[in-house]
N, C-alpha and C positions, 0 to 999 in steps of 0.2 A: 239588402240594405243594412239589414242589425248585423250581419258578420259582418261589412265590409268596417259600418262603426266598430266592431269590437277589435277589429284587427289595426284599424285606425289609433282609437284610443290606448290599444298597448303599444304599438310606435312611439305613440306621445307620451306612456309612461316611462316608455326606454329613453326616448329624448330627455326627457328631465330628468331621470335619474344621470344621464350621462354627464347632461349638465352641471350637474351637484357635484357629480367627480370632477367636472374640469374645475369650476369656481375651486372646489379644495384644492387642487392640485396648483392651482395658480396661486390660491396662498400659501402654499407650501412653497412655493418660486421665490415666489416677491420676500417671505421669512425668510428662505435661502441667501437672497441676495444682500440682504440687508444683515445679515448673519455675518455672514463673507467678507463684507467690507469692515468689521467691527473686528472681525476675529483676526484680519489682517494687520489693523492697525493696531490688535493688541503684539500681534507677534512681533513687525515690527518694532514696536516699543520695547519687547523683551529683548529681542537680539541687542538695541542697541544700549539696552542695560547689559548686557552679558557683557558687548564689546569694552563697552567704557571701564566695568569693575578690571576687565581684563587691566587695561592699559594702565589703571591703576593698580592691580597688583604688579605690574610690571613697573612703575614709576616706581613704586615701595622699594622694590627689590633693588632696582639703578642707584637708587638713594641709601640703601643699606648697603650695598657691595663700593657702594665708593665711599664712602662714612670708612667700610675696614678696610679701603686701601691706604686711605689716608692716615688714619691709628696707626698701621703699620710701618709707614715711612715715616709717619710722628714719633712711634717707637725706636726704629732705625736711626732716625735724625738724632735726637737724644741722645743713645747711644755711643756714635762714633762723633757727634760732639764733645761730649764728657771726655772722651777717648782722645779728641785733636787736642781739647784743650790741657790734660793733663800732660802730655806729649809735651807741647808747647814747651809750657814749665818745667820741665825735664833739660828740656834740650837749654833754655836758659840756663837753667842751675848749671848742668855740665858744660858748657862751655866757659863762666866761669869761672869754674874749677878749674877746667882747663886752664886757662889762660896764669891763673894762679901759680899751676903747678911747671912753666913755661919760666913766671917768672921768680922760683924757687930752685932752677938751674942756675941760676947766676949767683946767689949768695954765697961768697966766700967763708965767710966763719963755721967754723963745721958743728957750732953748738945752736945757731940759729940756724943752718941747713937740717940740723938732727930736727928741731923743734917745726917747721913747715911740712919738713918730710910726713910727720908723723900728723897732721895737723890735715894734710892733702887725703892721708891715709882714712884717718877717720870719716874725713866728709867723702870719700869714692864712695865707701863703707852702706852710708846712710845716704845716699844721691839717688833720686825718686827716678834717673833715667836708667839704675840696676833693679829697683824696685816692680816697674812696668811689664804687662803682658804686650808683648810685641805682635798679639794678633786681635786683628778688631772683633769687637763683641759681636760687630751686624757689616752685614755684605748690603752689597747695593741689588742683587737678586730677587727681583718683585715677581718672579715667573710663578712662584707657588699660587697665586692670586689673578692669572689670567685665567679667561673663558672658554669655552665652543661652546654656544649655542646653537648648532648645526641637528643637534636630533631637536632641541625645543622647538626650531621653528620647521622641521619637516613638522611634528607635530602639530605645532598653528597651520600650515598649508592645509594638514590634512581634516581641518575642521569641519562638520558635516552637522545637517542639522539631526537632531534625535530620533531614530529609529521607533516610529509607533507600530505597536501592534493591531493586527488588522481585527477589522471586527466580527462581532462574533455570528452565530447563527442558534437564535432561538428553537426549539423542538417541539413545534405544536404537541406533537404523537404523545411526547412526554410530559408535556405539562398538564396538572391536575387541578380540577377548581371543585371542591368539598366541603361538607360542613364548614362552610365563611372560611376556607383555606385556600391560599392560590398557592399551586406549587408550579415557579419555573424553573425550564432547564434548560442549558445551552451549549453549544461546545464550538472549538475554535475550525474554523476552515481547514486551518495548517498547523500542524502543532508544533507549539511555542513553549520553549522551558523555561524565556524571564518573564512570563508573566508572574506578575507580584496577587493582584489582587481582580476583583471586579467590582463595578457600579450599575446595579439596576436602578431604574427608575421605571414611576408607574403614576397614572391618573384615572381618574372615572371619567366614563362619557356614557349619552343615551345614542350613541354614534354605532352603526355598525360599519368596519370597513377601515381603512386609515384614518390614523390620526388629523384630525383640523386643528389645522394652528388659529384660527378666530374662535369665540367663545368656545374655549376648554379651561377646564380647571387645572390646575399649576403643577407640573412634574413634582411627584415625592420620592426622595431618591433614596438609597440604601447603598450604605458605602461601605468599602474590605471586606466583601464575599470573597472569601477562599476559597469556595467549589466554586463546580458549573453548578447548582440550582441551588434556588433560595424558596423557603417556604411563608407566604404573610399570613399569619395568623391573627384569629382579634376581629376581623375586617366586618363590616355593617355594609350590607350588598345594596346601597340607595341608589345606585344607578345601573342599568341594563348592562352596561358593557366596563372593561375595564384596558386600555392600552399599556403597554410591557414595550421597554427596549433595556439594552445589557451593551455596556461598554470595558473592551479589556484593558488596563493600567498595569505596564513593568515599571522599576524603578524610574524611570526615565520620566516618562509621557503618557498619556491615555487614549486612546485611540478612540476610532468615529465609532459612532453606536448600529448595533445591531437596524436589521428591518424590526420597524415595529410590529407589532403583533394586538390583535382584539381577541378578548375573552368574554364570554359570556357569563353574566355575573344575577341573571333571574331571580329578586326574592320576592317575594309579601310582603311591601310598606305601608302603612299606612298611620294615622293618629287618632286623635279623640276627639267628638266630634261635639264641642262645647254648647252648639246654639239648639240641642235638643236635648240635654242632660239634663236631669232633675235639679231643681235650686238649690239643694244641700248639699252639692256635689262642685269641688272646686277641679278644674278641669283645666290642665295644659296641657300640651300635644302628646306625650306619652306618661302623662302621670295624672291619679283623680285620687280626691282625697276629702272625706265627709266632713262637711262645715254647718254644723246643727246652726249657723247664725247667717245662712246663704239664703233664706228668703224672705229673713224679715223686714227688707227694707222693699220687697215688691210688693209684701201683703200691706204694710202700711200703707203703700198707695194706694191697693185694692181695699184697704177699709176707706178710706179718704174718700174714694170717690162713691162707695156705700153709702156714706153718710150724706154726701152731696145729692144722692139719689134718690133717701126717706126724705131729705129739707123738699127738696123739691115735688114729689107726690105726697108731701103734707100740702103743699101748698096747692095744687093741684086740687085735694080733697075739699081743702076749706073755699076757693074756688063754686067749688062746682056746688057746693052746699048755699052758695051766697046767689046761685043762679046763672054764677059767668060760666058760660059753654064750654067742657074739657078740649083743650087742644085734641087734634086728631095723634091716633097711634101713627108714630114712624117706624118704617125699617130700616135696617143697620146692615147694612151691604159691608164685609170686611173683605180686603183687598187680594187679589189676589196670592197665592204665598208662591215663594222664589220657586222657582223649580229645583227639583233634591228636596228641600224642607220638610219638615213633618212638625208636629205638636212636641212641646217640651212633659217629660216622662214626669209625673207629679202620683200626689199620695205616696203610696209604702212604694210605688218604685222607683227605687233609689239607682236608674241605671242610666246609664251611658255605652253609647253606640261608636261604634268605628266610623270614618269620613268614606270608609272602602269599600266596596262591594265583591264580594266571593263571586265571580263569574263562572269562574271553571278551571280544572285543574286541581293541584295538590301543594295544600301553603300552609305554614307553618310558623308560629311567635311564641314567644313566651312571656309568665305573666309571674310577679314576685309580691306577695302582702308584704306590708311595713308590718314591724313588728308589733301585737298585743292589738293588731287588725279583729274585729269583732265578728266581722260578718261580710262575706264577699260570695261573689256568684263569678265563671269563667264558662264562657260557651259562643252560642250562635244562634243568630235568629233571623225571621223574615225581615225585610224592609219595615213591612205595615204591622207592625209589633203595637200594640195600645198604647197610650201613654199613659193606662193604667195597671197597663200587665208586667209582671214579675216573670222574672226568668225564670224557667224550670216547671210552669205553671199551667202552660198553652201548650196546644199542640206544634206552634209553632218556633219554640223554644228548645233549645239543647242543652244542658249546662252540668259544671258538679257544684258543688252545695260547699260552703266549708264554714261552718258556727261554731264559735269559740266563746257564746254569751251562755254564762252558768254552767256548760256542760258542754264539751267539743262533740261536735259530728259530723263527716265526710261521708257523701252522698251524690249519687247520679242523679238528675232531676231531667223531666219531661213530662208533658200532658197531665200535670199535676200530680204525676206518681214520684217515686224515690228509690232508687235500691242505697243499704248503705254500703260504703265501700271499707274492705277491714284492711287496710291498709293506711302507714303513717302519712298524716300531712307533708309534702313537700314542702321546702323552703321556697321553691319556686317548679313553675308547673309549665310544661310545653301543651301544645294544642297545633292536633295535626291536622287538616282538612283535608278529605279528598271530596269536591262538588261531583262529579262526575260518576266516581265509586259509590256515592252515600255513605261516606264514613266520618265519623270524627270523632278520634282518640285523645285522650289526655294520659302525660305522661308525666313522672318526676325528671323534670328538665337535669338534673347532673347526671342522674344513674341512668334515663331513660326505659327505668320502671313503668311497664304499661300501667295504670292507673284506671281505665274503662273507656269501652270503644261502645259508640253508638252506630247501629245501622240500619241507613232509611235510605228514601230516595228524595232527595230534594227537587224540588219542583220548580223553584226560582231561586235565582244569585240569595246568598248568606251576607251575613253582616259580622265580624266580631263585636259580642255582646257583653257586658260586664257592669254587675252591683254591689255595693259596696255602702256599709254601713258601720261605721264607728271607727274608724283604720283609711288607707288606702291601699291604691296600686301602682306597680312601675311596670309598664310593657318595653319588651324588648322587640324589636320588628328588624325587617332586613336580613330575615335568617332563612337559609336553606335549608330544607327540611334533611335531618341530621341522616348517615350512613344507616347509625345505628335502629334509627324508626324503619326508615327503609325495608332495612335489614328483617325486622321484625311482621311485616305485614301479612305476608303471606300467613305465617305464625299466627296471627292475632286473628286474623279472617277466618282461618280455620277451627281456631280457639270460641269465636262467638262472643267478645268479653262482655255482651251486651246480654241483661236479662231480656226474656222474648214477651215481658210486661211493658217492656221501654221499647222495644223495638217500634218504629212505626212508619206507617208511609206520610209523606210530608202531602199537610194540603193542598 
């Protein structure tokens, strides 16, 4: 009967997960389709912007070539105008002259024939019809200004839409996800020499598997990658997985995007966990910072109602002095508290807890003092830490020490011992946990200077711990534990960096 349920129940784990793939993959349809029809009507609308500029540059051109045909038979016209009409008055004048000299054949007197003769003479002389070029300035030959547009419009025939390059193919094998680095790489199915450029785009999901087009966070794209891989650097790992697709672009057009692709993107996040922080202590999600003036408006109430407390057991006393029967003692039943909750950290411990819990595994943050910071504590501790215990104190505290009031000192702290450590204060300090190993190293987060390793065994989930007095703190969270720590462990474990006064087994 129990295997046949256990064999059952995973059927029905398969059935729902199959399930989950169809629901996505049907929204990935219905996105597709609704895609489709939008990307259609934008094309549409581009073609018939292309066609229309078309026709207008073509209108342009009909209207600029007839404009210079016309200049030119305006020129023409002109021309052999100018040319008829001075002809005209030529041929006027010499005829007559002619006629003149017609009738200067008939004059008998041979001193008035002398006198016309010479009179005819001068004006042939000066007669605008010997003066004239006898050939015209313009021909009637308009052929220099005819057409073939026989290769333009095989060319319009031959219009085709633009050749997209096909997409690409992401290289799981080669892509690398590192100290908060994701390196992709992709190469082309066929190779293509007009590819101009490429466009990744990428988003966070707590998704493994294909992408969902319902609740995801919005494609960030990265545009004119000139290789096949592109490296992101900077990145804060807030979500389990990260989806990757790459699309190739020649001068033309861009082509469809690659398959997408999931990366696994595993860090350590977590915040600060304000409703159990000491009252001196101002606390927002990755920053706390000492507020010598953060609990005096709780202690005035807690005087207040002090005082409300002796009126009343004065009155009480005088009461019971006058003979009237003291009311009976009550009890004070207080409610029960949230589940998670603990008491708020008060007196000298000035500290503040993570929202998180260290389960298991190997996690890794960093932690940076404001500057002219006084006094601050970086470590780890149990859940049920006191809320009057001090880091570095208990046995069940891990921390290093760093005091800058009157006289600096940098110190490993545990079980109320100290080693000091001779080594400079960092600017900012990594903290590496391994639950499982019993480790937890501090480091100089830029150089990755080991700084001191503690090794124990823990016995129940960790906490990041931290206190802070006169100054604050900035945590940095969402970080994979770096190459270089990595790098070093082996190193470190056989190194010891722990004095064997600090060493100890966890309660």
């Amino acid at each position: 009967m129990d295997s046949q349920k256990g064999a059952l129940q995973r059927i029905i784990t398969t059935l729902a997960n199959k399930n989950e793939e169809l629901h996505s993959f049907i929204d990935t349809l219905s996105h597709s389709l609704t895609g489709l029809q939008i990307n259609s009507a934008q094309v549409v609308s581009g073609l018939e912007e292309e066609f229309d500029t078309l026709f207008s540059v073509l209108d342009e051109m009909r209207e600029s070539m007839t404009n210079t045909i016309k200049q030119e038979q305006a020129r023409k016209s002109h021309e052999l105008q100018n040319q008829l009409t001075q002809s005209t008055n030529a041929l006027e004048s010499s005829e007559e002259l002619l006629e003149f000299a017609n009738n200067a054949l008939d004059i008998k007197e041979e001193e008035e024939f002398a006198k016309a003769a010479k009179q005819i003479k001068d004006r042939v002389t000066m007669a605008p019809a010997f003066r004239l070029t006898m050939k015209p300035k313009a021909t009637d030959n308009m052929t220099h200004l005819m057409v073939d547009f026989s290769q333009e419009r095989q060319l319009v025939q031959n219009l085709k839409f633009l050749p997209v390059p096909r997409a690409p193919e992401i290289d799981i094998p080669d892509c690398l996800v590192a100290d908060n680095v994701i390196r992709v790489a992709w190469r082309m199915p066929v190779e293509d020499s007009k590819i101009d450029h490429y466009i990744l785009e990428y988003r966070k999901t707590n998704h493994e598997g294909l992408p969902r087009v319902k609740d995801e966070r919005c494609w960030e794209v990265v545009e004119n990658i000139k290789a096949t891989e592109y490296s992101l650097s900077g990145l804060k790992f807030d979500s389990k997985y990260m989806n990757f697709r790459v699309r190739a672009c020649n001068k033309a057009a861009a082509g469809d995007y690659s398959d997408p692709v999931t990366l696994e993107t595993r860090a350590f996040n977590f915040c600060l966990d304000s409703t159990s922080s000491h009252l001196n202590l101002k606390v927002e999600e990755r920053n706390v910072e000492w507020d010598p003036q953060g609990g005096k408006g709780l202690e005035s109430k807690v005087k207040g109602k002090e005082n409300k407390g002796s009126a009343h057991l004065t009155n009480l006393k005088n009461m019971s002095r006058s003979g009237t029967p003291s009311p009976k003692r009550t009890s004070t039943t207080r409610p029960p508290a949230v589940r998670g909750s603990r008491d708020r950290f008060t007196g000298e411990s000035y500290t503040v807890l993570a929202d998180t819990n260290i389960e298991s595994g190997q996690h890794y943050w960093e932690v940076k003092a404001l500057k002219d910071c006084k006094s601050y504590s970086v470590g780890v501790a149990y859940r049920n830490l006191g809320k009057f215990d001090q880091l570095g104190k208990t046995n069940t505290t891990w921390c290093i020490h760093i005091n800058n009031w009157l006289q600096t000192s940098f110190a490993a702290k545990h079980n109320n011992k100290a080693k000091s450590l001779e080594v400079p204060v960092p600017d900012r300090i990594g903290v590496y946990c391994d639950l499982d190993g019993g480790q937890l190293s501090f480091y100089n987060a830029e150089s990755k200077q080991l700084l001191h390793t503690f090794k124990t065994k823990f016995s129940q989930p960790v906490i990041p711990a931290f206190m802070v007095w006169c100054g604050g703190l900035t945590l940095s969270t969402g970080l994979q534990v770096p190459s270089a720590v990595r790098s070093f462990l082996k190193t470190e474990n056989g190194l010891g960096g722990s004095n064997s006064s600090l060493n100890s087994m966890a309660q």
